[in-house]
C-alpha positions, 0 to 999 in steps of 0.5 A, spaced: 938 919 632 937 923 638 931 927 639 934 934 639 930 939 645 930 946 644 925 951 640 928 952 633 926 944 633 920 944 635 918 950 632 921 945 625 917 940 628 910 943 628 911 946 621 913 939 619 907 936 622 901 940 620 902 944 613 908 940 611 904 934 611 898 935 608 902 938 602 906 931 602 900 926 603 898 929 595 906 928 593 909 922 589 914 918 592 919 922 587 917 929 589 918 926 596 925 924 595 928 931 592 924 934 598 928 930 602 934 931 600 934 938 601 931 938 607 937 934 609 942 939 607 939 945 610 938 940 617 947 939 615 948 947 614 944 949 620 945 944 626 951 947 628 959 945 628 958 941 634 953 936 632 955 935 626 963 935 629 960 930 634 958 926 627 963 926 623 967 923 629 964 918 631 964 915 622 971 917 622 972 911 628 969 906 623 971 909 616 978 911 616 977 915 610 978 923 608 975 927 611 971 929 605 968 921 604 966 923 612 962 929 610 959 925 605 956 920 609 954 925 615 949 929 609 947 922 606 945 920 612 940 927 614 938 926 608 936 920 608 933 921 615 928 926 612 927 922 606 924 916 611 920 921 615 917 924 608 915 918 606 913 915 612 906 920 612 904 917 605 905 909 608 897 909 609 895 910 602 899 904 602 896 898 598 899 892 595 898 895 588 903 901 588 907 898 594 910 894 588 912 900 585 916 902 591 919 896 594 922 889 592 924 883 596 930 879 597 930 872 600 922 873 602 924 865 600 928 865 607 922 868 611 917 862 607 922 857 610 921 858 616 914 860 617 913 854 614 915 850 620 909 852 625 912 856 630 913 864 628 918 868 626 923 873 629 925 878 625 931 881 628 932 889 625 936 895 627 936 901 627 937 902 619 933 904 614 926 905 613 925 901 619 917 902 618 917 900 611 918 893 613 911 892 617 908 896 612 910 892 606 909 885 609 902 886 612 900 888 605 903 882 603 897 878 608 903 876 613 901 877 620 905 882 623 907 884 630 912 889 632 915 890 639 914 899 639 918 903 645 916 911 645 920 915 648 917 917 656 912 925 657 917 927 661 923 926 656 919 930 651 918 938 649 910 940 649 911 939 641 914 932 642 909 929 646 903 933 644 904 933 636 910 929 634 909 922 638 901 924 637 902 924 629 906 918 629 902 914 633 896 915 628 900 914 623 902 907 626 895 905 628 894 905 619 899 900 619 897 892 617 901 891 624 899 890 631 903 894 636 905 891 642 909 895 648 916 894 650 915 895 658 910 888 657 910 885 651 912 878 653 905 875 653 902 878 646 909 876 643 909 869 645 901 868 643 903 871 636 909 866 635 905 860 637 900 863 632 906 862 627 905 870 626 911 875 625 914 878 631 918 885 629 925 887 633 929 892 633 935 887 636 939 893 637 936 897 643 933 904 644 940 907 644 939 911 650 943 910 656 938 911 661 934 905 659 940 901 659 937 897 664 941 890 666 938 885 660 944 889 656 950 886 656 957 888 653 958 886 645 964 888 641 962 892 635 964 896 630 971 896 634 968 898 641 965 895 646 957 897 646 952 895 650 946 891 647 939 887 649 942 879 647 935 877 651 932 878 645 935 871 643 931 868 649 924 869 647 926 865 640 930 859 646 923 859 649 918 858 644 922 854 638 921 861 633 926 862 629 931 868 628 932 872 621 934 879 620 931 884 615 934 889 613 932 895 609 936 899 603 934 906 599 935 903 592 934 912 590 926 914 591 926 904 592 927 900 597 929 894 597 927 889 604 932 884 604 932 877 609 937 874 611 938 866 612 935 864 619 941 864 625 941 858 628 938 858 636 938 852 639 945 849 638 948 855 642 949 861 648 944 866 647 951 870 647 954 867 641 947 868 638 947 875 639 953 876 637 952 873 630 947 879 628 952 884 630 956 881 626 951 882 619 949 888 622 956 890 622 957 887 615 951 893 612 953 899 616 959 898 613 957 897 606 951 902 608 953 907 613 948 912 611 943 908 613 944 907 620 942 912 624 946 912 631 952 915 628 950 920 633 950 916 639 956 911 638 961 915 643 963 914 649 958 915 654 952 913 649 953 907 645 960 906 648 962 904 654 969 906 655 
């Protein structure tokens, strides 16, 4: 979602980061979720006609349906948002005990399959779901994880932005049962955690900013547009034999539910043939999931969309 710059967020923002979240670390994850919800509302009621329009637009590219189903998925997805953002904050009093009660696992065979053949896993996610989710829920499961991370530059962020939400995210974060490598150089601290046969985390779909859309991104059809997207990924995976399986997490009410999908197939085939396949599945859960990705806002033209 874009990062909204002006006082009345970052007014939300500090009332957010300090007495909000001291009371949410001593919630339960099912008091979270209501919160959540509500949250999500009021973010729906008081964003203004022309976020909300902007929205409602762009689904209404994908989904062909009424308005009202429209409106649905816009409020579904604020609510969503708000209800990762929550349960984010409680991540470290995470352990492998009450992670049981939180998250179950689809196809962790397939993760299996593939690490046991000696040289890491890539594990391709988008921007869908409760991303964090999955570092947390595999670490405490003894899997060896690194994750590619971006943080937005000082210079594009509020006073508020840099110095308390990015600072309280990062400390978050740094609890987490992952290493965290920096996109701007990452590629030596990633080919030696592939060669240690460990996990190595991608978000495949970009940062969904038109300025860091540098020249590694390429056009792809998706979702009935042309978007740009970073198929380089795929190369890392060509040069060092790791394999690629997409992860995805999916809000089963106050659960979730990591699931892994079978490996694509590297070697036999163009980095963009590659690529295109993952787009193809992520595609496959927007539609089946569309409040769960969280650039709606962002696919239009000038944005996620090249015209």
């Amino acid at each position: 979602m874009i990062a909204h710059r002006n006082l009345l967020k970052d007014i939300g923002r500090v009332l957010f980061w300090f007495p909000l979240r001291w009371c949410v670390s001593f919630m339960p994850f099912c008091i979270i979720y209501r919160m959540g919800t509500v949250m999500g509302y009021i973010d729906y009621l008081f964003s203004g006609t022309k976020r909300i329009n902007r929205m409602e637009n762009n689904i209404s590219k994908v989904f062909q349906d009424n308005r009202k189903e429209i409106k649905r998925i816009v409020i579904s997805n604020l609510q969503n948002h708000c209800r990762n953002v929550l349960e984010f904050i409680k991540y470290p009093q995470l352990n492998q005990e009450n992670m049981t009660k939180l998250v179950s696992f689809e196809g962790v065979e397939l993760l299996d399959k593939e690490l046991s053949k000696g040289k890491g896993v890539i594990l391709f996610t988008s921007h869908f779901g409760a991303k964090q989710l999955l570092q947390a829920g595999l670490g405490l499961r003894d899997y060896k994880i690194n994750q590619i991370y971006y943080h937005m530059n000082h210079n594009e962020l509020t006073f508020i932005q840099k110095n308390v939400s990015q600072r309280q995210r990062q400390k978050i974060e740094g609890k987490i049962p992952a290493k965290f490598i920096p996109a701007n150089g990452f590629l030596r601290s990633a080919y030696k955690c592939l060669m240690r046969n460990e996990i190595l985390i991608i978000a495949a779909d970009g940062i969904g900013l038109p300025e860091h859309m540098n020249k590694g991104y390429s056009l792809f059809p998706f979702l009935g547009e042309k978007v740009l997207f970073p198929p380089n990924t795929v190369s890392l995976a060509k040069r060092t034999g790791a394999s690629i399986v997409p992860a995805f997490v999916i809000r089963e009410g106050t659960k979730h539910k990591i699931i892994f999908e079978p490996a694509i197939e590297v070697n036999s085939k163009s980095i963009e043939s590659t690529f295109q396949e993952f787009i193809g599945i992520v595609e496959r859960y927007i539609r089946k999931y569309p409040s769960h990705w969280e650039f709606w806002e962002e696919f239009e033209e000038g944005n996620l969309i090249v015209p």
